[in-house]
N, C-alpha and C positions, 0 to 999 in steps of 0.2 A: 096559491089559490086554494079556496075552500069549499067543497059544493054543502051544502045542508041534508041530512038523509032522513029516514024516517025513526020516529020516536025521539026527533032532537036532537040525534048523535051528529057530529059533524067530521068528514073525513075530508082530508087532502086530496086532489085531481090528480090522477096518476098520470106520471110524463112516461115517454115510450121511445124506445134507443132502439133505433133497425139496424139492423148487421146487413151490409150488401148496399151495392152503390148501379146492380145492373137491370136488366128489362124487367125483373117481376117486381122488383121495388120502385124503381122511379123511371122505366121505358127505355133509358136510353142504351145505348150500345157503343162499342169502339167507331163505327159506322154512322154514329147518330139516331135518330130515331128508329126503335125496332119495325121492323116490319112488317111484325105480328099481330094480333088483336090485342097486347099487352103493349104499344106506343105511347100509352099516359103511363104506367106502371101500372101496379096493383097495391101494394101495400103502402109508399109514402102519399098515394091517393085518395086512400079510406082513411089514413093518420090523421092528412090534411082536412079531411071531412070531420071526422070527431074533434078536434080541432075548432071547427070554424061551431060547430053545435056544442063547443065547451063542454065535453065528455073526456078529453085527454088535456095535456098542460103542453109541458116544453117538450117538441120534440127534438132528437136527432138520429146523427146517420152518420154510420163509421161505416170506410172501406178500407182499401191498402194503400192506393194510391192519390193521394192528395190532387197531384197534375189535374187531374182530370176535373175536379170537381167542379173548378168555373163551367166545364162543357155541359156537368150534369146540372147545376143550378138553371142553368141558359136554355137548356131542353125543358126543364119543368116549370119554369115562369112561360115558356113560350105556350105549350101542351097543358099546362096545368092554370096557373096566374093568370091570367091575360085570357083563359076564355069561361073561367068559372067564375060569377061573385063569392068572394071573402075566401076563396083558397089561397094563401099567401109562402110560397113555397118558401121565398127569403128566409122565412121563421125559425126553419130548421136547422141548428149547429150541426158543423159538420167535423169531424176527425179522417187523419192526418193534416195538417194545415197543407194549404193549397202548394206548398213548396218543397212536400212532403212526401216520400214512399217510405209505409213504415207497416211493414205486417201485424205490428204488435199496436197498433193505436187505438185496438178495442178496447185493451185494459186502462188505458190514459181516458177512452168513452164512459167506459160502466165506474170508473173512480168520479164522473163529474153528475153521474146521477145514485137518486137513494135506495135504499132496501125500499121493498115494497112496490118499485116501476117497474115497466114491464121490455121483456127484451124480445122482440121479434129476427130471428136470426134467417136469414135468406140468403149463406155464402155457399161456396163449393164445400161438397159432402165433408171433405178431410179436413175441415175446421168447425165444423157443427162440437166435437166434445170439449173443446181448448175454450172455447166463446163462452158456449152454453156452463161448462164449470165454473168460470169466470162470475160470470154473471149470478148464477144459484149463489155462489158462497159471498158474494155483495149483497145478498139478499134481493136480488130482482126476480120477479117469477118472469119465463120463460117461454115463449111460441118457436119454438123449431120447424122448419119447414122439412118435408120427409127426404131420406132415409135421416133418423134423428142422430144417427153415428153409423161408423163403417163397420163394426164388429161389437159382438153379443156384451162383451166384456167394456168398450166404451156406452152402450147402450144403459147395462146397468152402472154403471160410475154416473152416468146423468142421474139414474131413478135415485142412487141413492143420494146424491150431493143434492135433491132438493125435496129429498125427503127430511134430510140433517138440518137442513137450511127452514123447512116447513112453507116452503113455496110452492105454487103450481109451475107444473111444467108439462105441456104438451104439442103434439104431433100436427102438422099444418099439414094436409093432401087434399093438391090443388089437379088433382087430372084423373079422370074417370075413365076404367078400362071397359 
């Protein structure tokens, strides 16, 4: 896909790879639907949004465990498909295949997308630097949801692998004290 931008120049639609498969990405829970103000999710939400207004392309979504993913599909066609026109959750590739527990199935994700997409990472603190490297040196710029690493020293290995890389990469804080 191509959008047209100004002064003629024409740029590619950026596709977007979410890291996290739980309530603040797509609502759902081991339980089923969360049962917090976050029950649609947040982030494969507003994907599917930009999406449907043709501001993003292909999406997907890598977690660890595969199993689960029919439940998660099932939850967001129900909460998402089925009560919004043109959110189409279907749309979204998903990693580990459904038959699958595979911790390492981000880097089989960010290999099936280009330099230049973007990776929104939303998993448990101690794989935010493993992801987030990954991804900088594939050349994806980068949204970390916060703490962006567990120590100073993983913090700077992110600034600099996407300073090396000449990608953006920033801080998501989603909770006001």
């Amino acid at each position: 896909e191509q959008t047209a931008v100004a002064g003629g120049a024409v740029m590619r639609t950026v596709n977007v790879l979410m890291f996290g498969t739980g309530e603040y990405t797509t609502g759902y829970t081991p339980s089923g639907a969360s049962k917090s103000d976050k029950s649609t999710g947040v982030v494969a939400l507003v994907m599917l949004d930009l999406r449907r207004r043709g501001k993003v392309g292909t999406l997907g979504m890598v977690g660890t465990n595969g199993r689960k993913m029919p439940d998660v599909r099932e939850h967001m066609q129900r909460v998402l498909g089925d009560v919004y026109d043109g959110i189409e959750p279907a749309c979204i590739r998903t990693w580990p295949a459904d038959d699958e527990v595979d911790a390492f199935a981000y880097k089989k994700a960010v290999a099936a997308f280009s330099p230049g997409d973007v990776a929104i990472i939303f998993t448990p603190d101690d794989t935010h630097h493993a992801i987030a490297e990954e991804c900088l040196l594939h050349g994806m710029h980068v949204l970390i949801t916060k703490p962006p690493a567990k120590s100073l020293a993983e913090h700077s290995a992110i600034a600099a692998a996407a300073m090396a890389a000449g990608r953006l990469c920033a801080i998501e804080v989603h909770k006001r004290y």
